[in-house]
N, C-alpha and C positions, 0 to 999 in steps of 0.2 A: 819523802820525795820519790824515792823506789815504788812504794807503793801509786802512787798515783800515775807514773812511767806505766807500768803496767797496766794498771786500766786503760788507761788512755791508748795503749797497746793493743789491750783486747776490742776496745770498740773499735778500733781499726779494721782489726782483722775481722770483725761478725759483718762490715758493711759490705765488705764486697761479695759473700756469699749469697746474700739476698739477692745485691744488682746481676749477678749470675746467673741466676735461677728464674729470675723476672726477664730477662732478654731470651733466654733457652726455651723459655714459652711463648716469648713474641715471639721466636723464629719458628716455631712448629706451628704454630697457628699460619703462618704467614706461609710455610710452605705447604700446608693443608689447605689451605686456600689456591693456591696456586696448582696442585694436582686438580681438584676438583674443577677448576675451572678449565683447564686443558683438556679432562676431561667431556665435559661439555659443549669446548665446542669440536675438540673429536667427534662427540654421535650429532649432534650438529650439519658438522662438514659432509659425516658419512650420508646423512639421509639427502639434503641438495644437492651431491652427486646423485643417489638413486632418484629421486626428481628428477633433474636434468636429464639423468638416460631415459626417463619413460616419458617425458615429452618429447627427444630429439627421436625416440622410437618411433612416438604415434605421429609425428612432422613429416618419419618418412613415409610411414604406411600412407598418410590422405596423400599426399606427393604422387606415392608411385598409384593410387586411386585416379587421380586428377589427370595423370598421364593416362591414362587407360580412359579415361574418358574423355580426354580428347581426340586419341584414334577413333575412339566408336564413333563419335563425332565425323570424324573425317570418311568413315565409311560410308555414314549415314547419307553426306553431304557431295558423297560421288554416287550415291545410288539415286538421290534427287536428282541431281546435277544431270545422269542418265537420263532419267524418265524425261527429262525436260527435255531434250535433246530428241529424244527419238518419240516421242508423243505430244499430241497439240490437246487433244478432248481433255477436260477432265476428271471423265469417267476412268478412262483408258487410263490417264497420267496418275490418277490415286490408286486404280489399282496394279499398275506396272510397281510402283513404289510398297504397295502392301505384299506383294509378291517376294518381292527382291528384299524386304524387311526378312523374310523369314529365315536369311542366310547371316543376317548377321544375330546378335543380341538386343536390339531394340524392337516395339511391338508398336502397330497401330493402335490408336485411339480416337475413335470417330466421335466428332461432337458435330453435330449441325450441318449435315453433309458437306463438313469440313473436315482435312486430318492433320491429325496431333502425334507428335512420334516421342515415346515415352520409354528412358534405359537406365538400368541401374548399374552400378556396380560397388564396388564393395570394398569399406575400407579397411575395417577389422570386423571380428564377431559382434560389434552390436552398432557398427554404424554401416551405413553405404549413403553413397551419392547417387540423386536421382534428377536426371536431365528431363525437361519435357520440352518440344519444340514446334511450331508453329508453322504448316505447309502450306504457306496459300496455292489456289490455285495458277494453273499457266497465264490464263486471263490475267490477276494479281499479278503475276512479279514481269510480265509485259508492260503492265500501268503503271504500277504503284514502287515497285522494289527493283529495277533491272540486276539483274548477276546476284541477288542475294535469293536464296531456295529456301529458308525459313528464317522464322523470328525462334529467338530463345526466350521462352516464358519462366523456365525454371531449372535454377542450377543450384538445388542446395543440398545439405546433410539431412539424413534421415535417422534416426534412430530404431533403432530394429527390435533391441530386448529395454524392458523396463528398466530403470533404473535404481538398485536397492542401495537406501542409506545404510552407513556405517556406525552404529551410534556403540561399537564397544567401544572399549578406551586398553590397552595391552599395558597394563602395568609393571609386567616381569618378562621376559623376553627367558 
């Protein structure tokens, strides 16, 4: 009877060393998992932040672009506004206006003995905005447009430098 107390003793005691041993390794796997994945979304997190800041950058560069092209705009739009004012021909009234262009950053552009008032400005290194606007003459906004001195034909982004693909891939940092 002694004898079999004791086995029955011993296999007692060899089970629980197993079940020991099998849980110590779910929990390492389990917290190995759980680094790595913190991990992840640590560079994750980190790169959507730098995201975030190089769009809220380049949001403000076109912004303060878009502001500046609105003054030119309003410069532009008092030196018409001028020539209207103090000229009827529109000999005299296009070239009072190409005159007075040359004080600001905008430039004539003659199409059809008509003019076109054409200005860029800049939003970073390889973009700018470029307005182009539409002067009829005094005749015109007598008849056609009262109080308004041009149409606006175009107000969009221009791209400056080419643009080169990224095809490496940065495997080790």
């Amino acid at each position: 009877f002694m004898i079999e107390v004791r086995r029955s003793f011993m296999k007692k005691k060899n089970l629980p060393v197993t079940n020991i041993g099998t849980v110590s390794l779910m929990m390492m796997f389990i917290v190995l998992c759980m680094v790595t994945f913190a991990a992840l979304s640590l560079t994750s997190a980190s790169h959507d932040a730098r995201l975030g800041q190089k769009l809220a950058d380049r949001q403000t560069e076109f912004y303060h672009a878009s502001n500046q092209a609105e003054e030119l705009l309003a410069k532009v739009d008092d030196i018409i506004a001028s020539a209207y004012k103090t000229t009827t021909d529109k000999t005299a009234y296009y070239r009072t206006i190409n005159k007075d262009l040359l004080l600001c950053s905008a430039e004539a552009v003659w199409t059809d003995q008509e003019l076109d008032v054409m200005f860029q400005v800049p939003v970073n290194d390889f973009q700018t905005i470029q307005v182009l606007l539409d002067v009829p003459s005094p005749q015109q906004i007598k008849s056609e447009q009262p109080g308004s001195f041009y149409k606006i034909l175009s107000w969009k982004i221009l791209y400056t430098k080419a643009w080169k693909s990224d095809d490496t891939i940065q495997l080790i940092q």
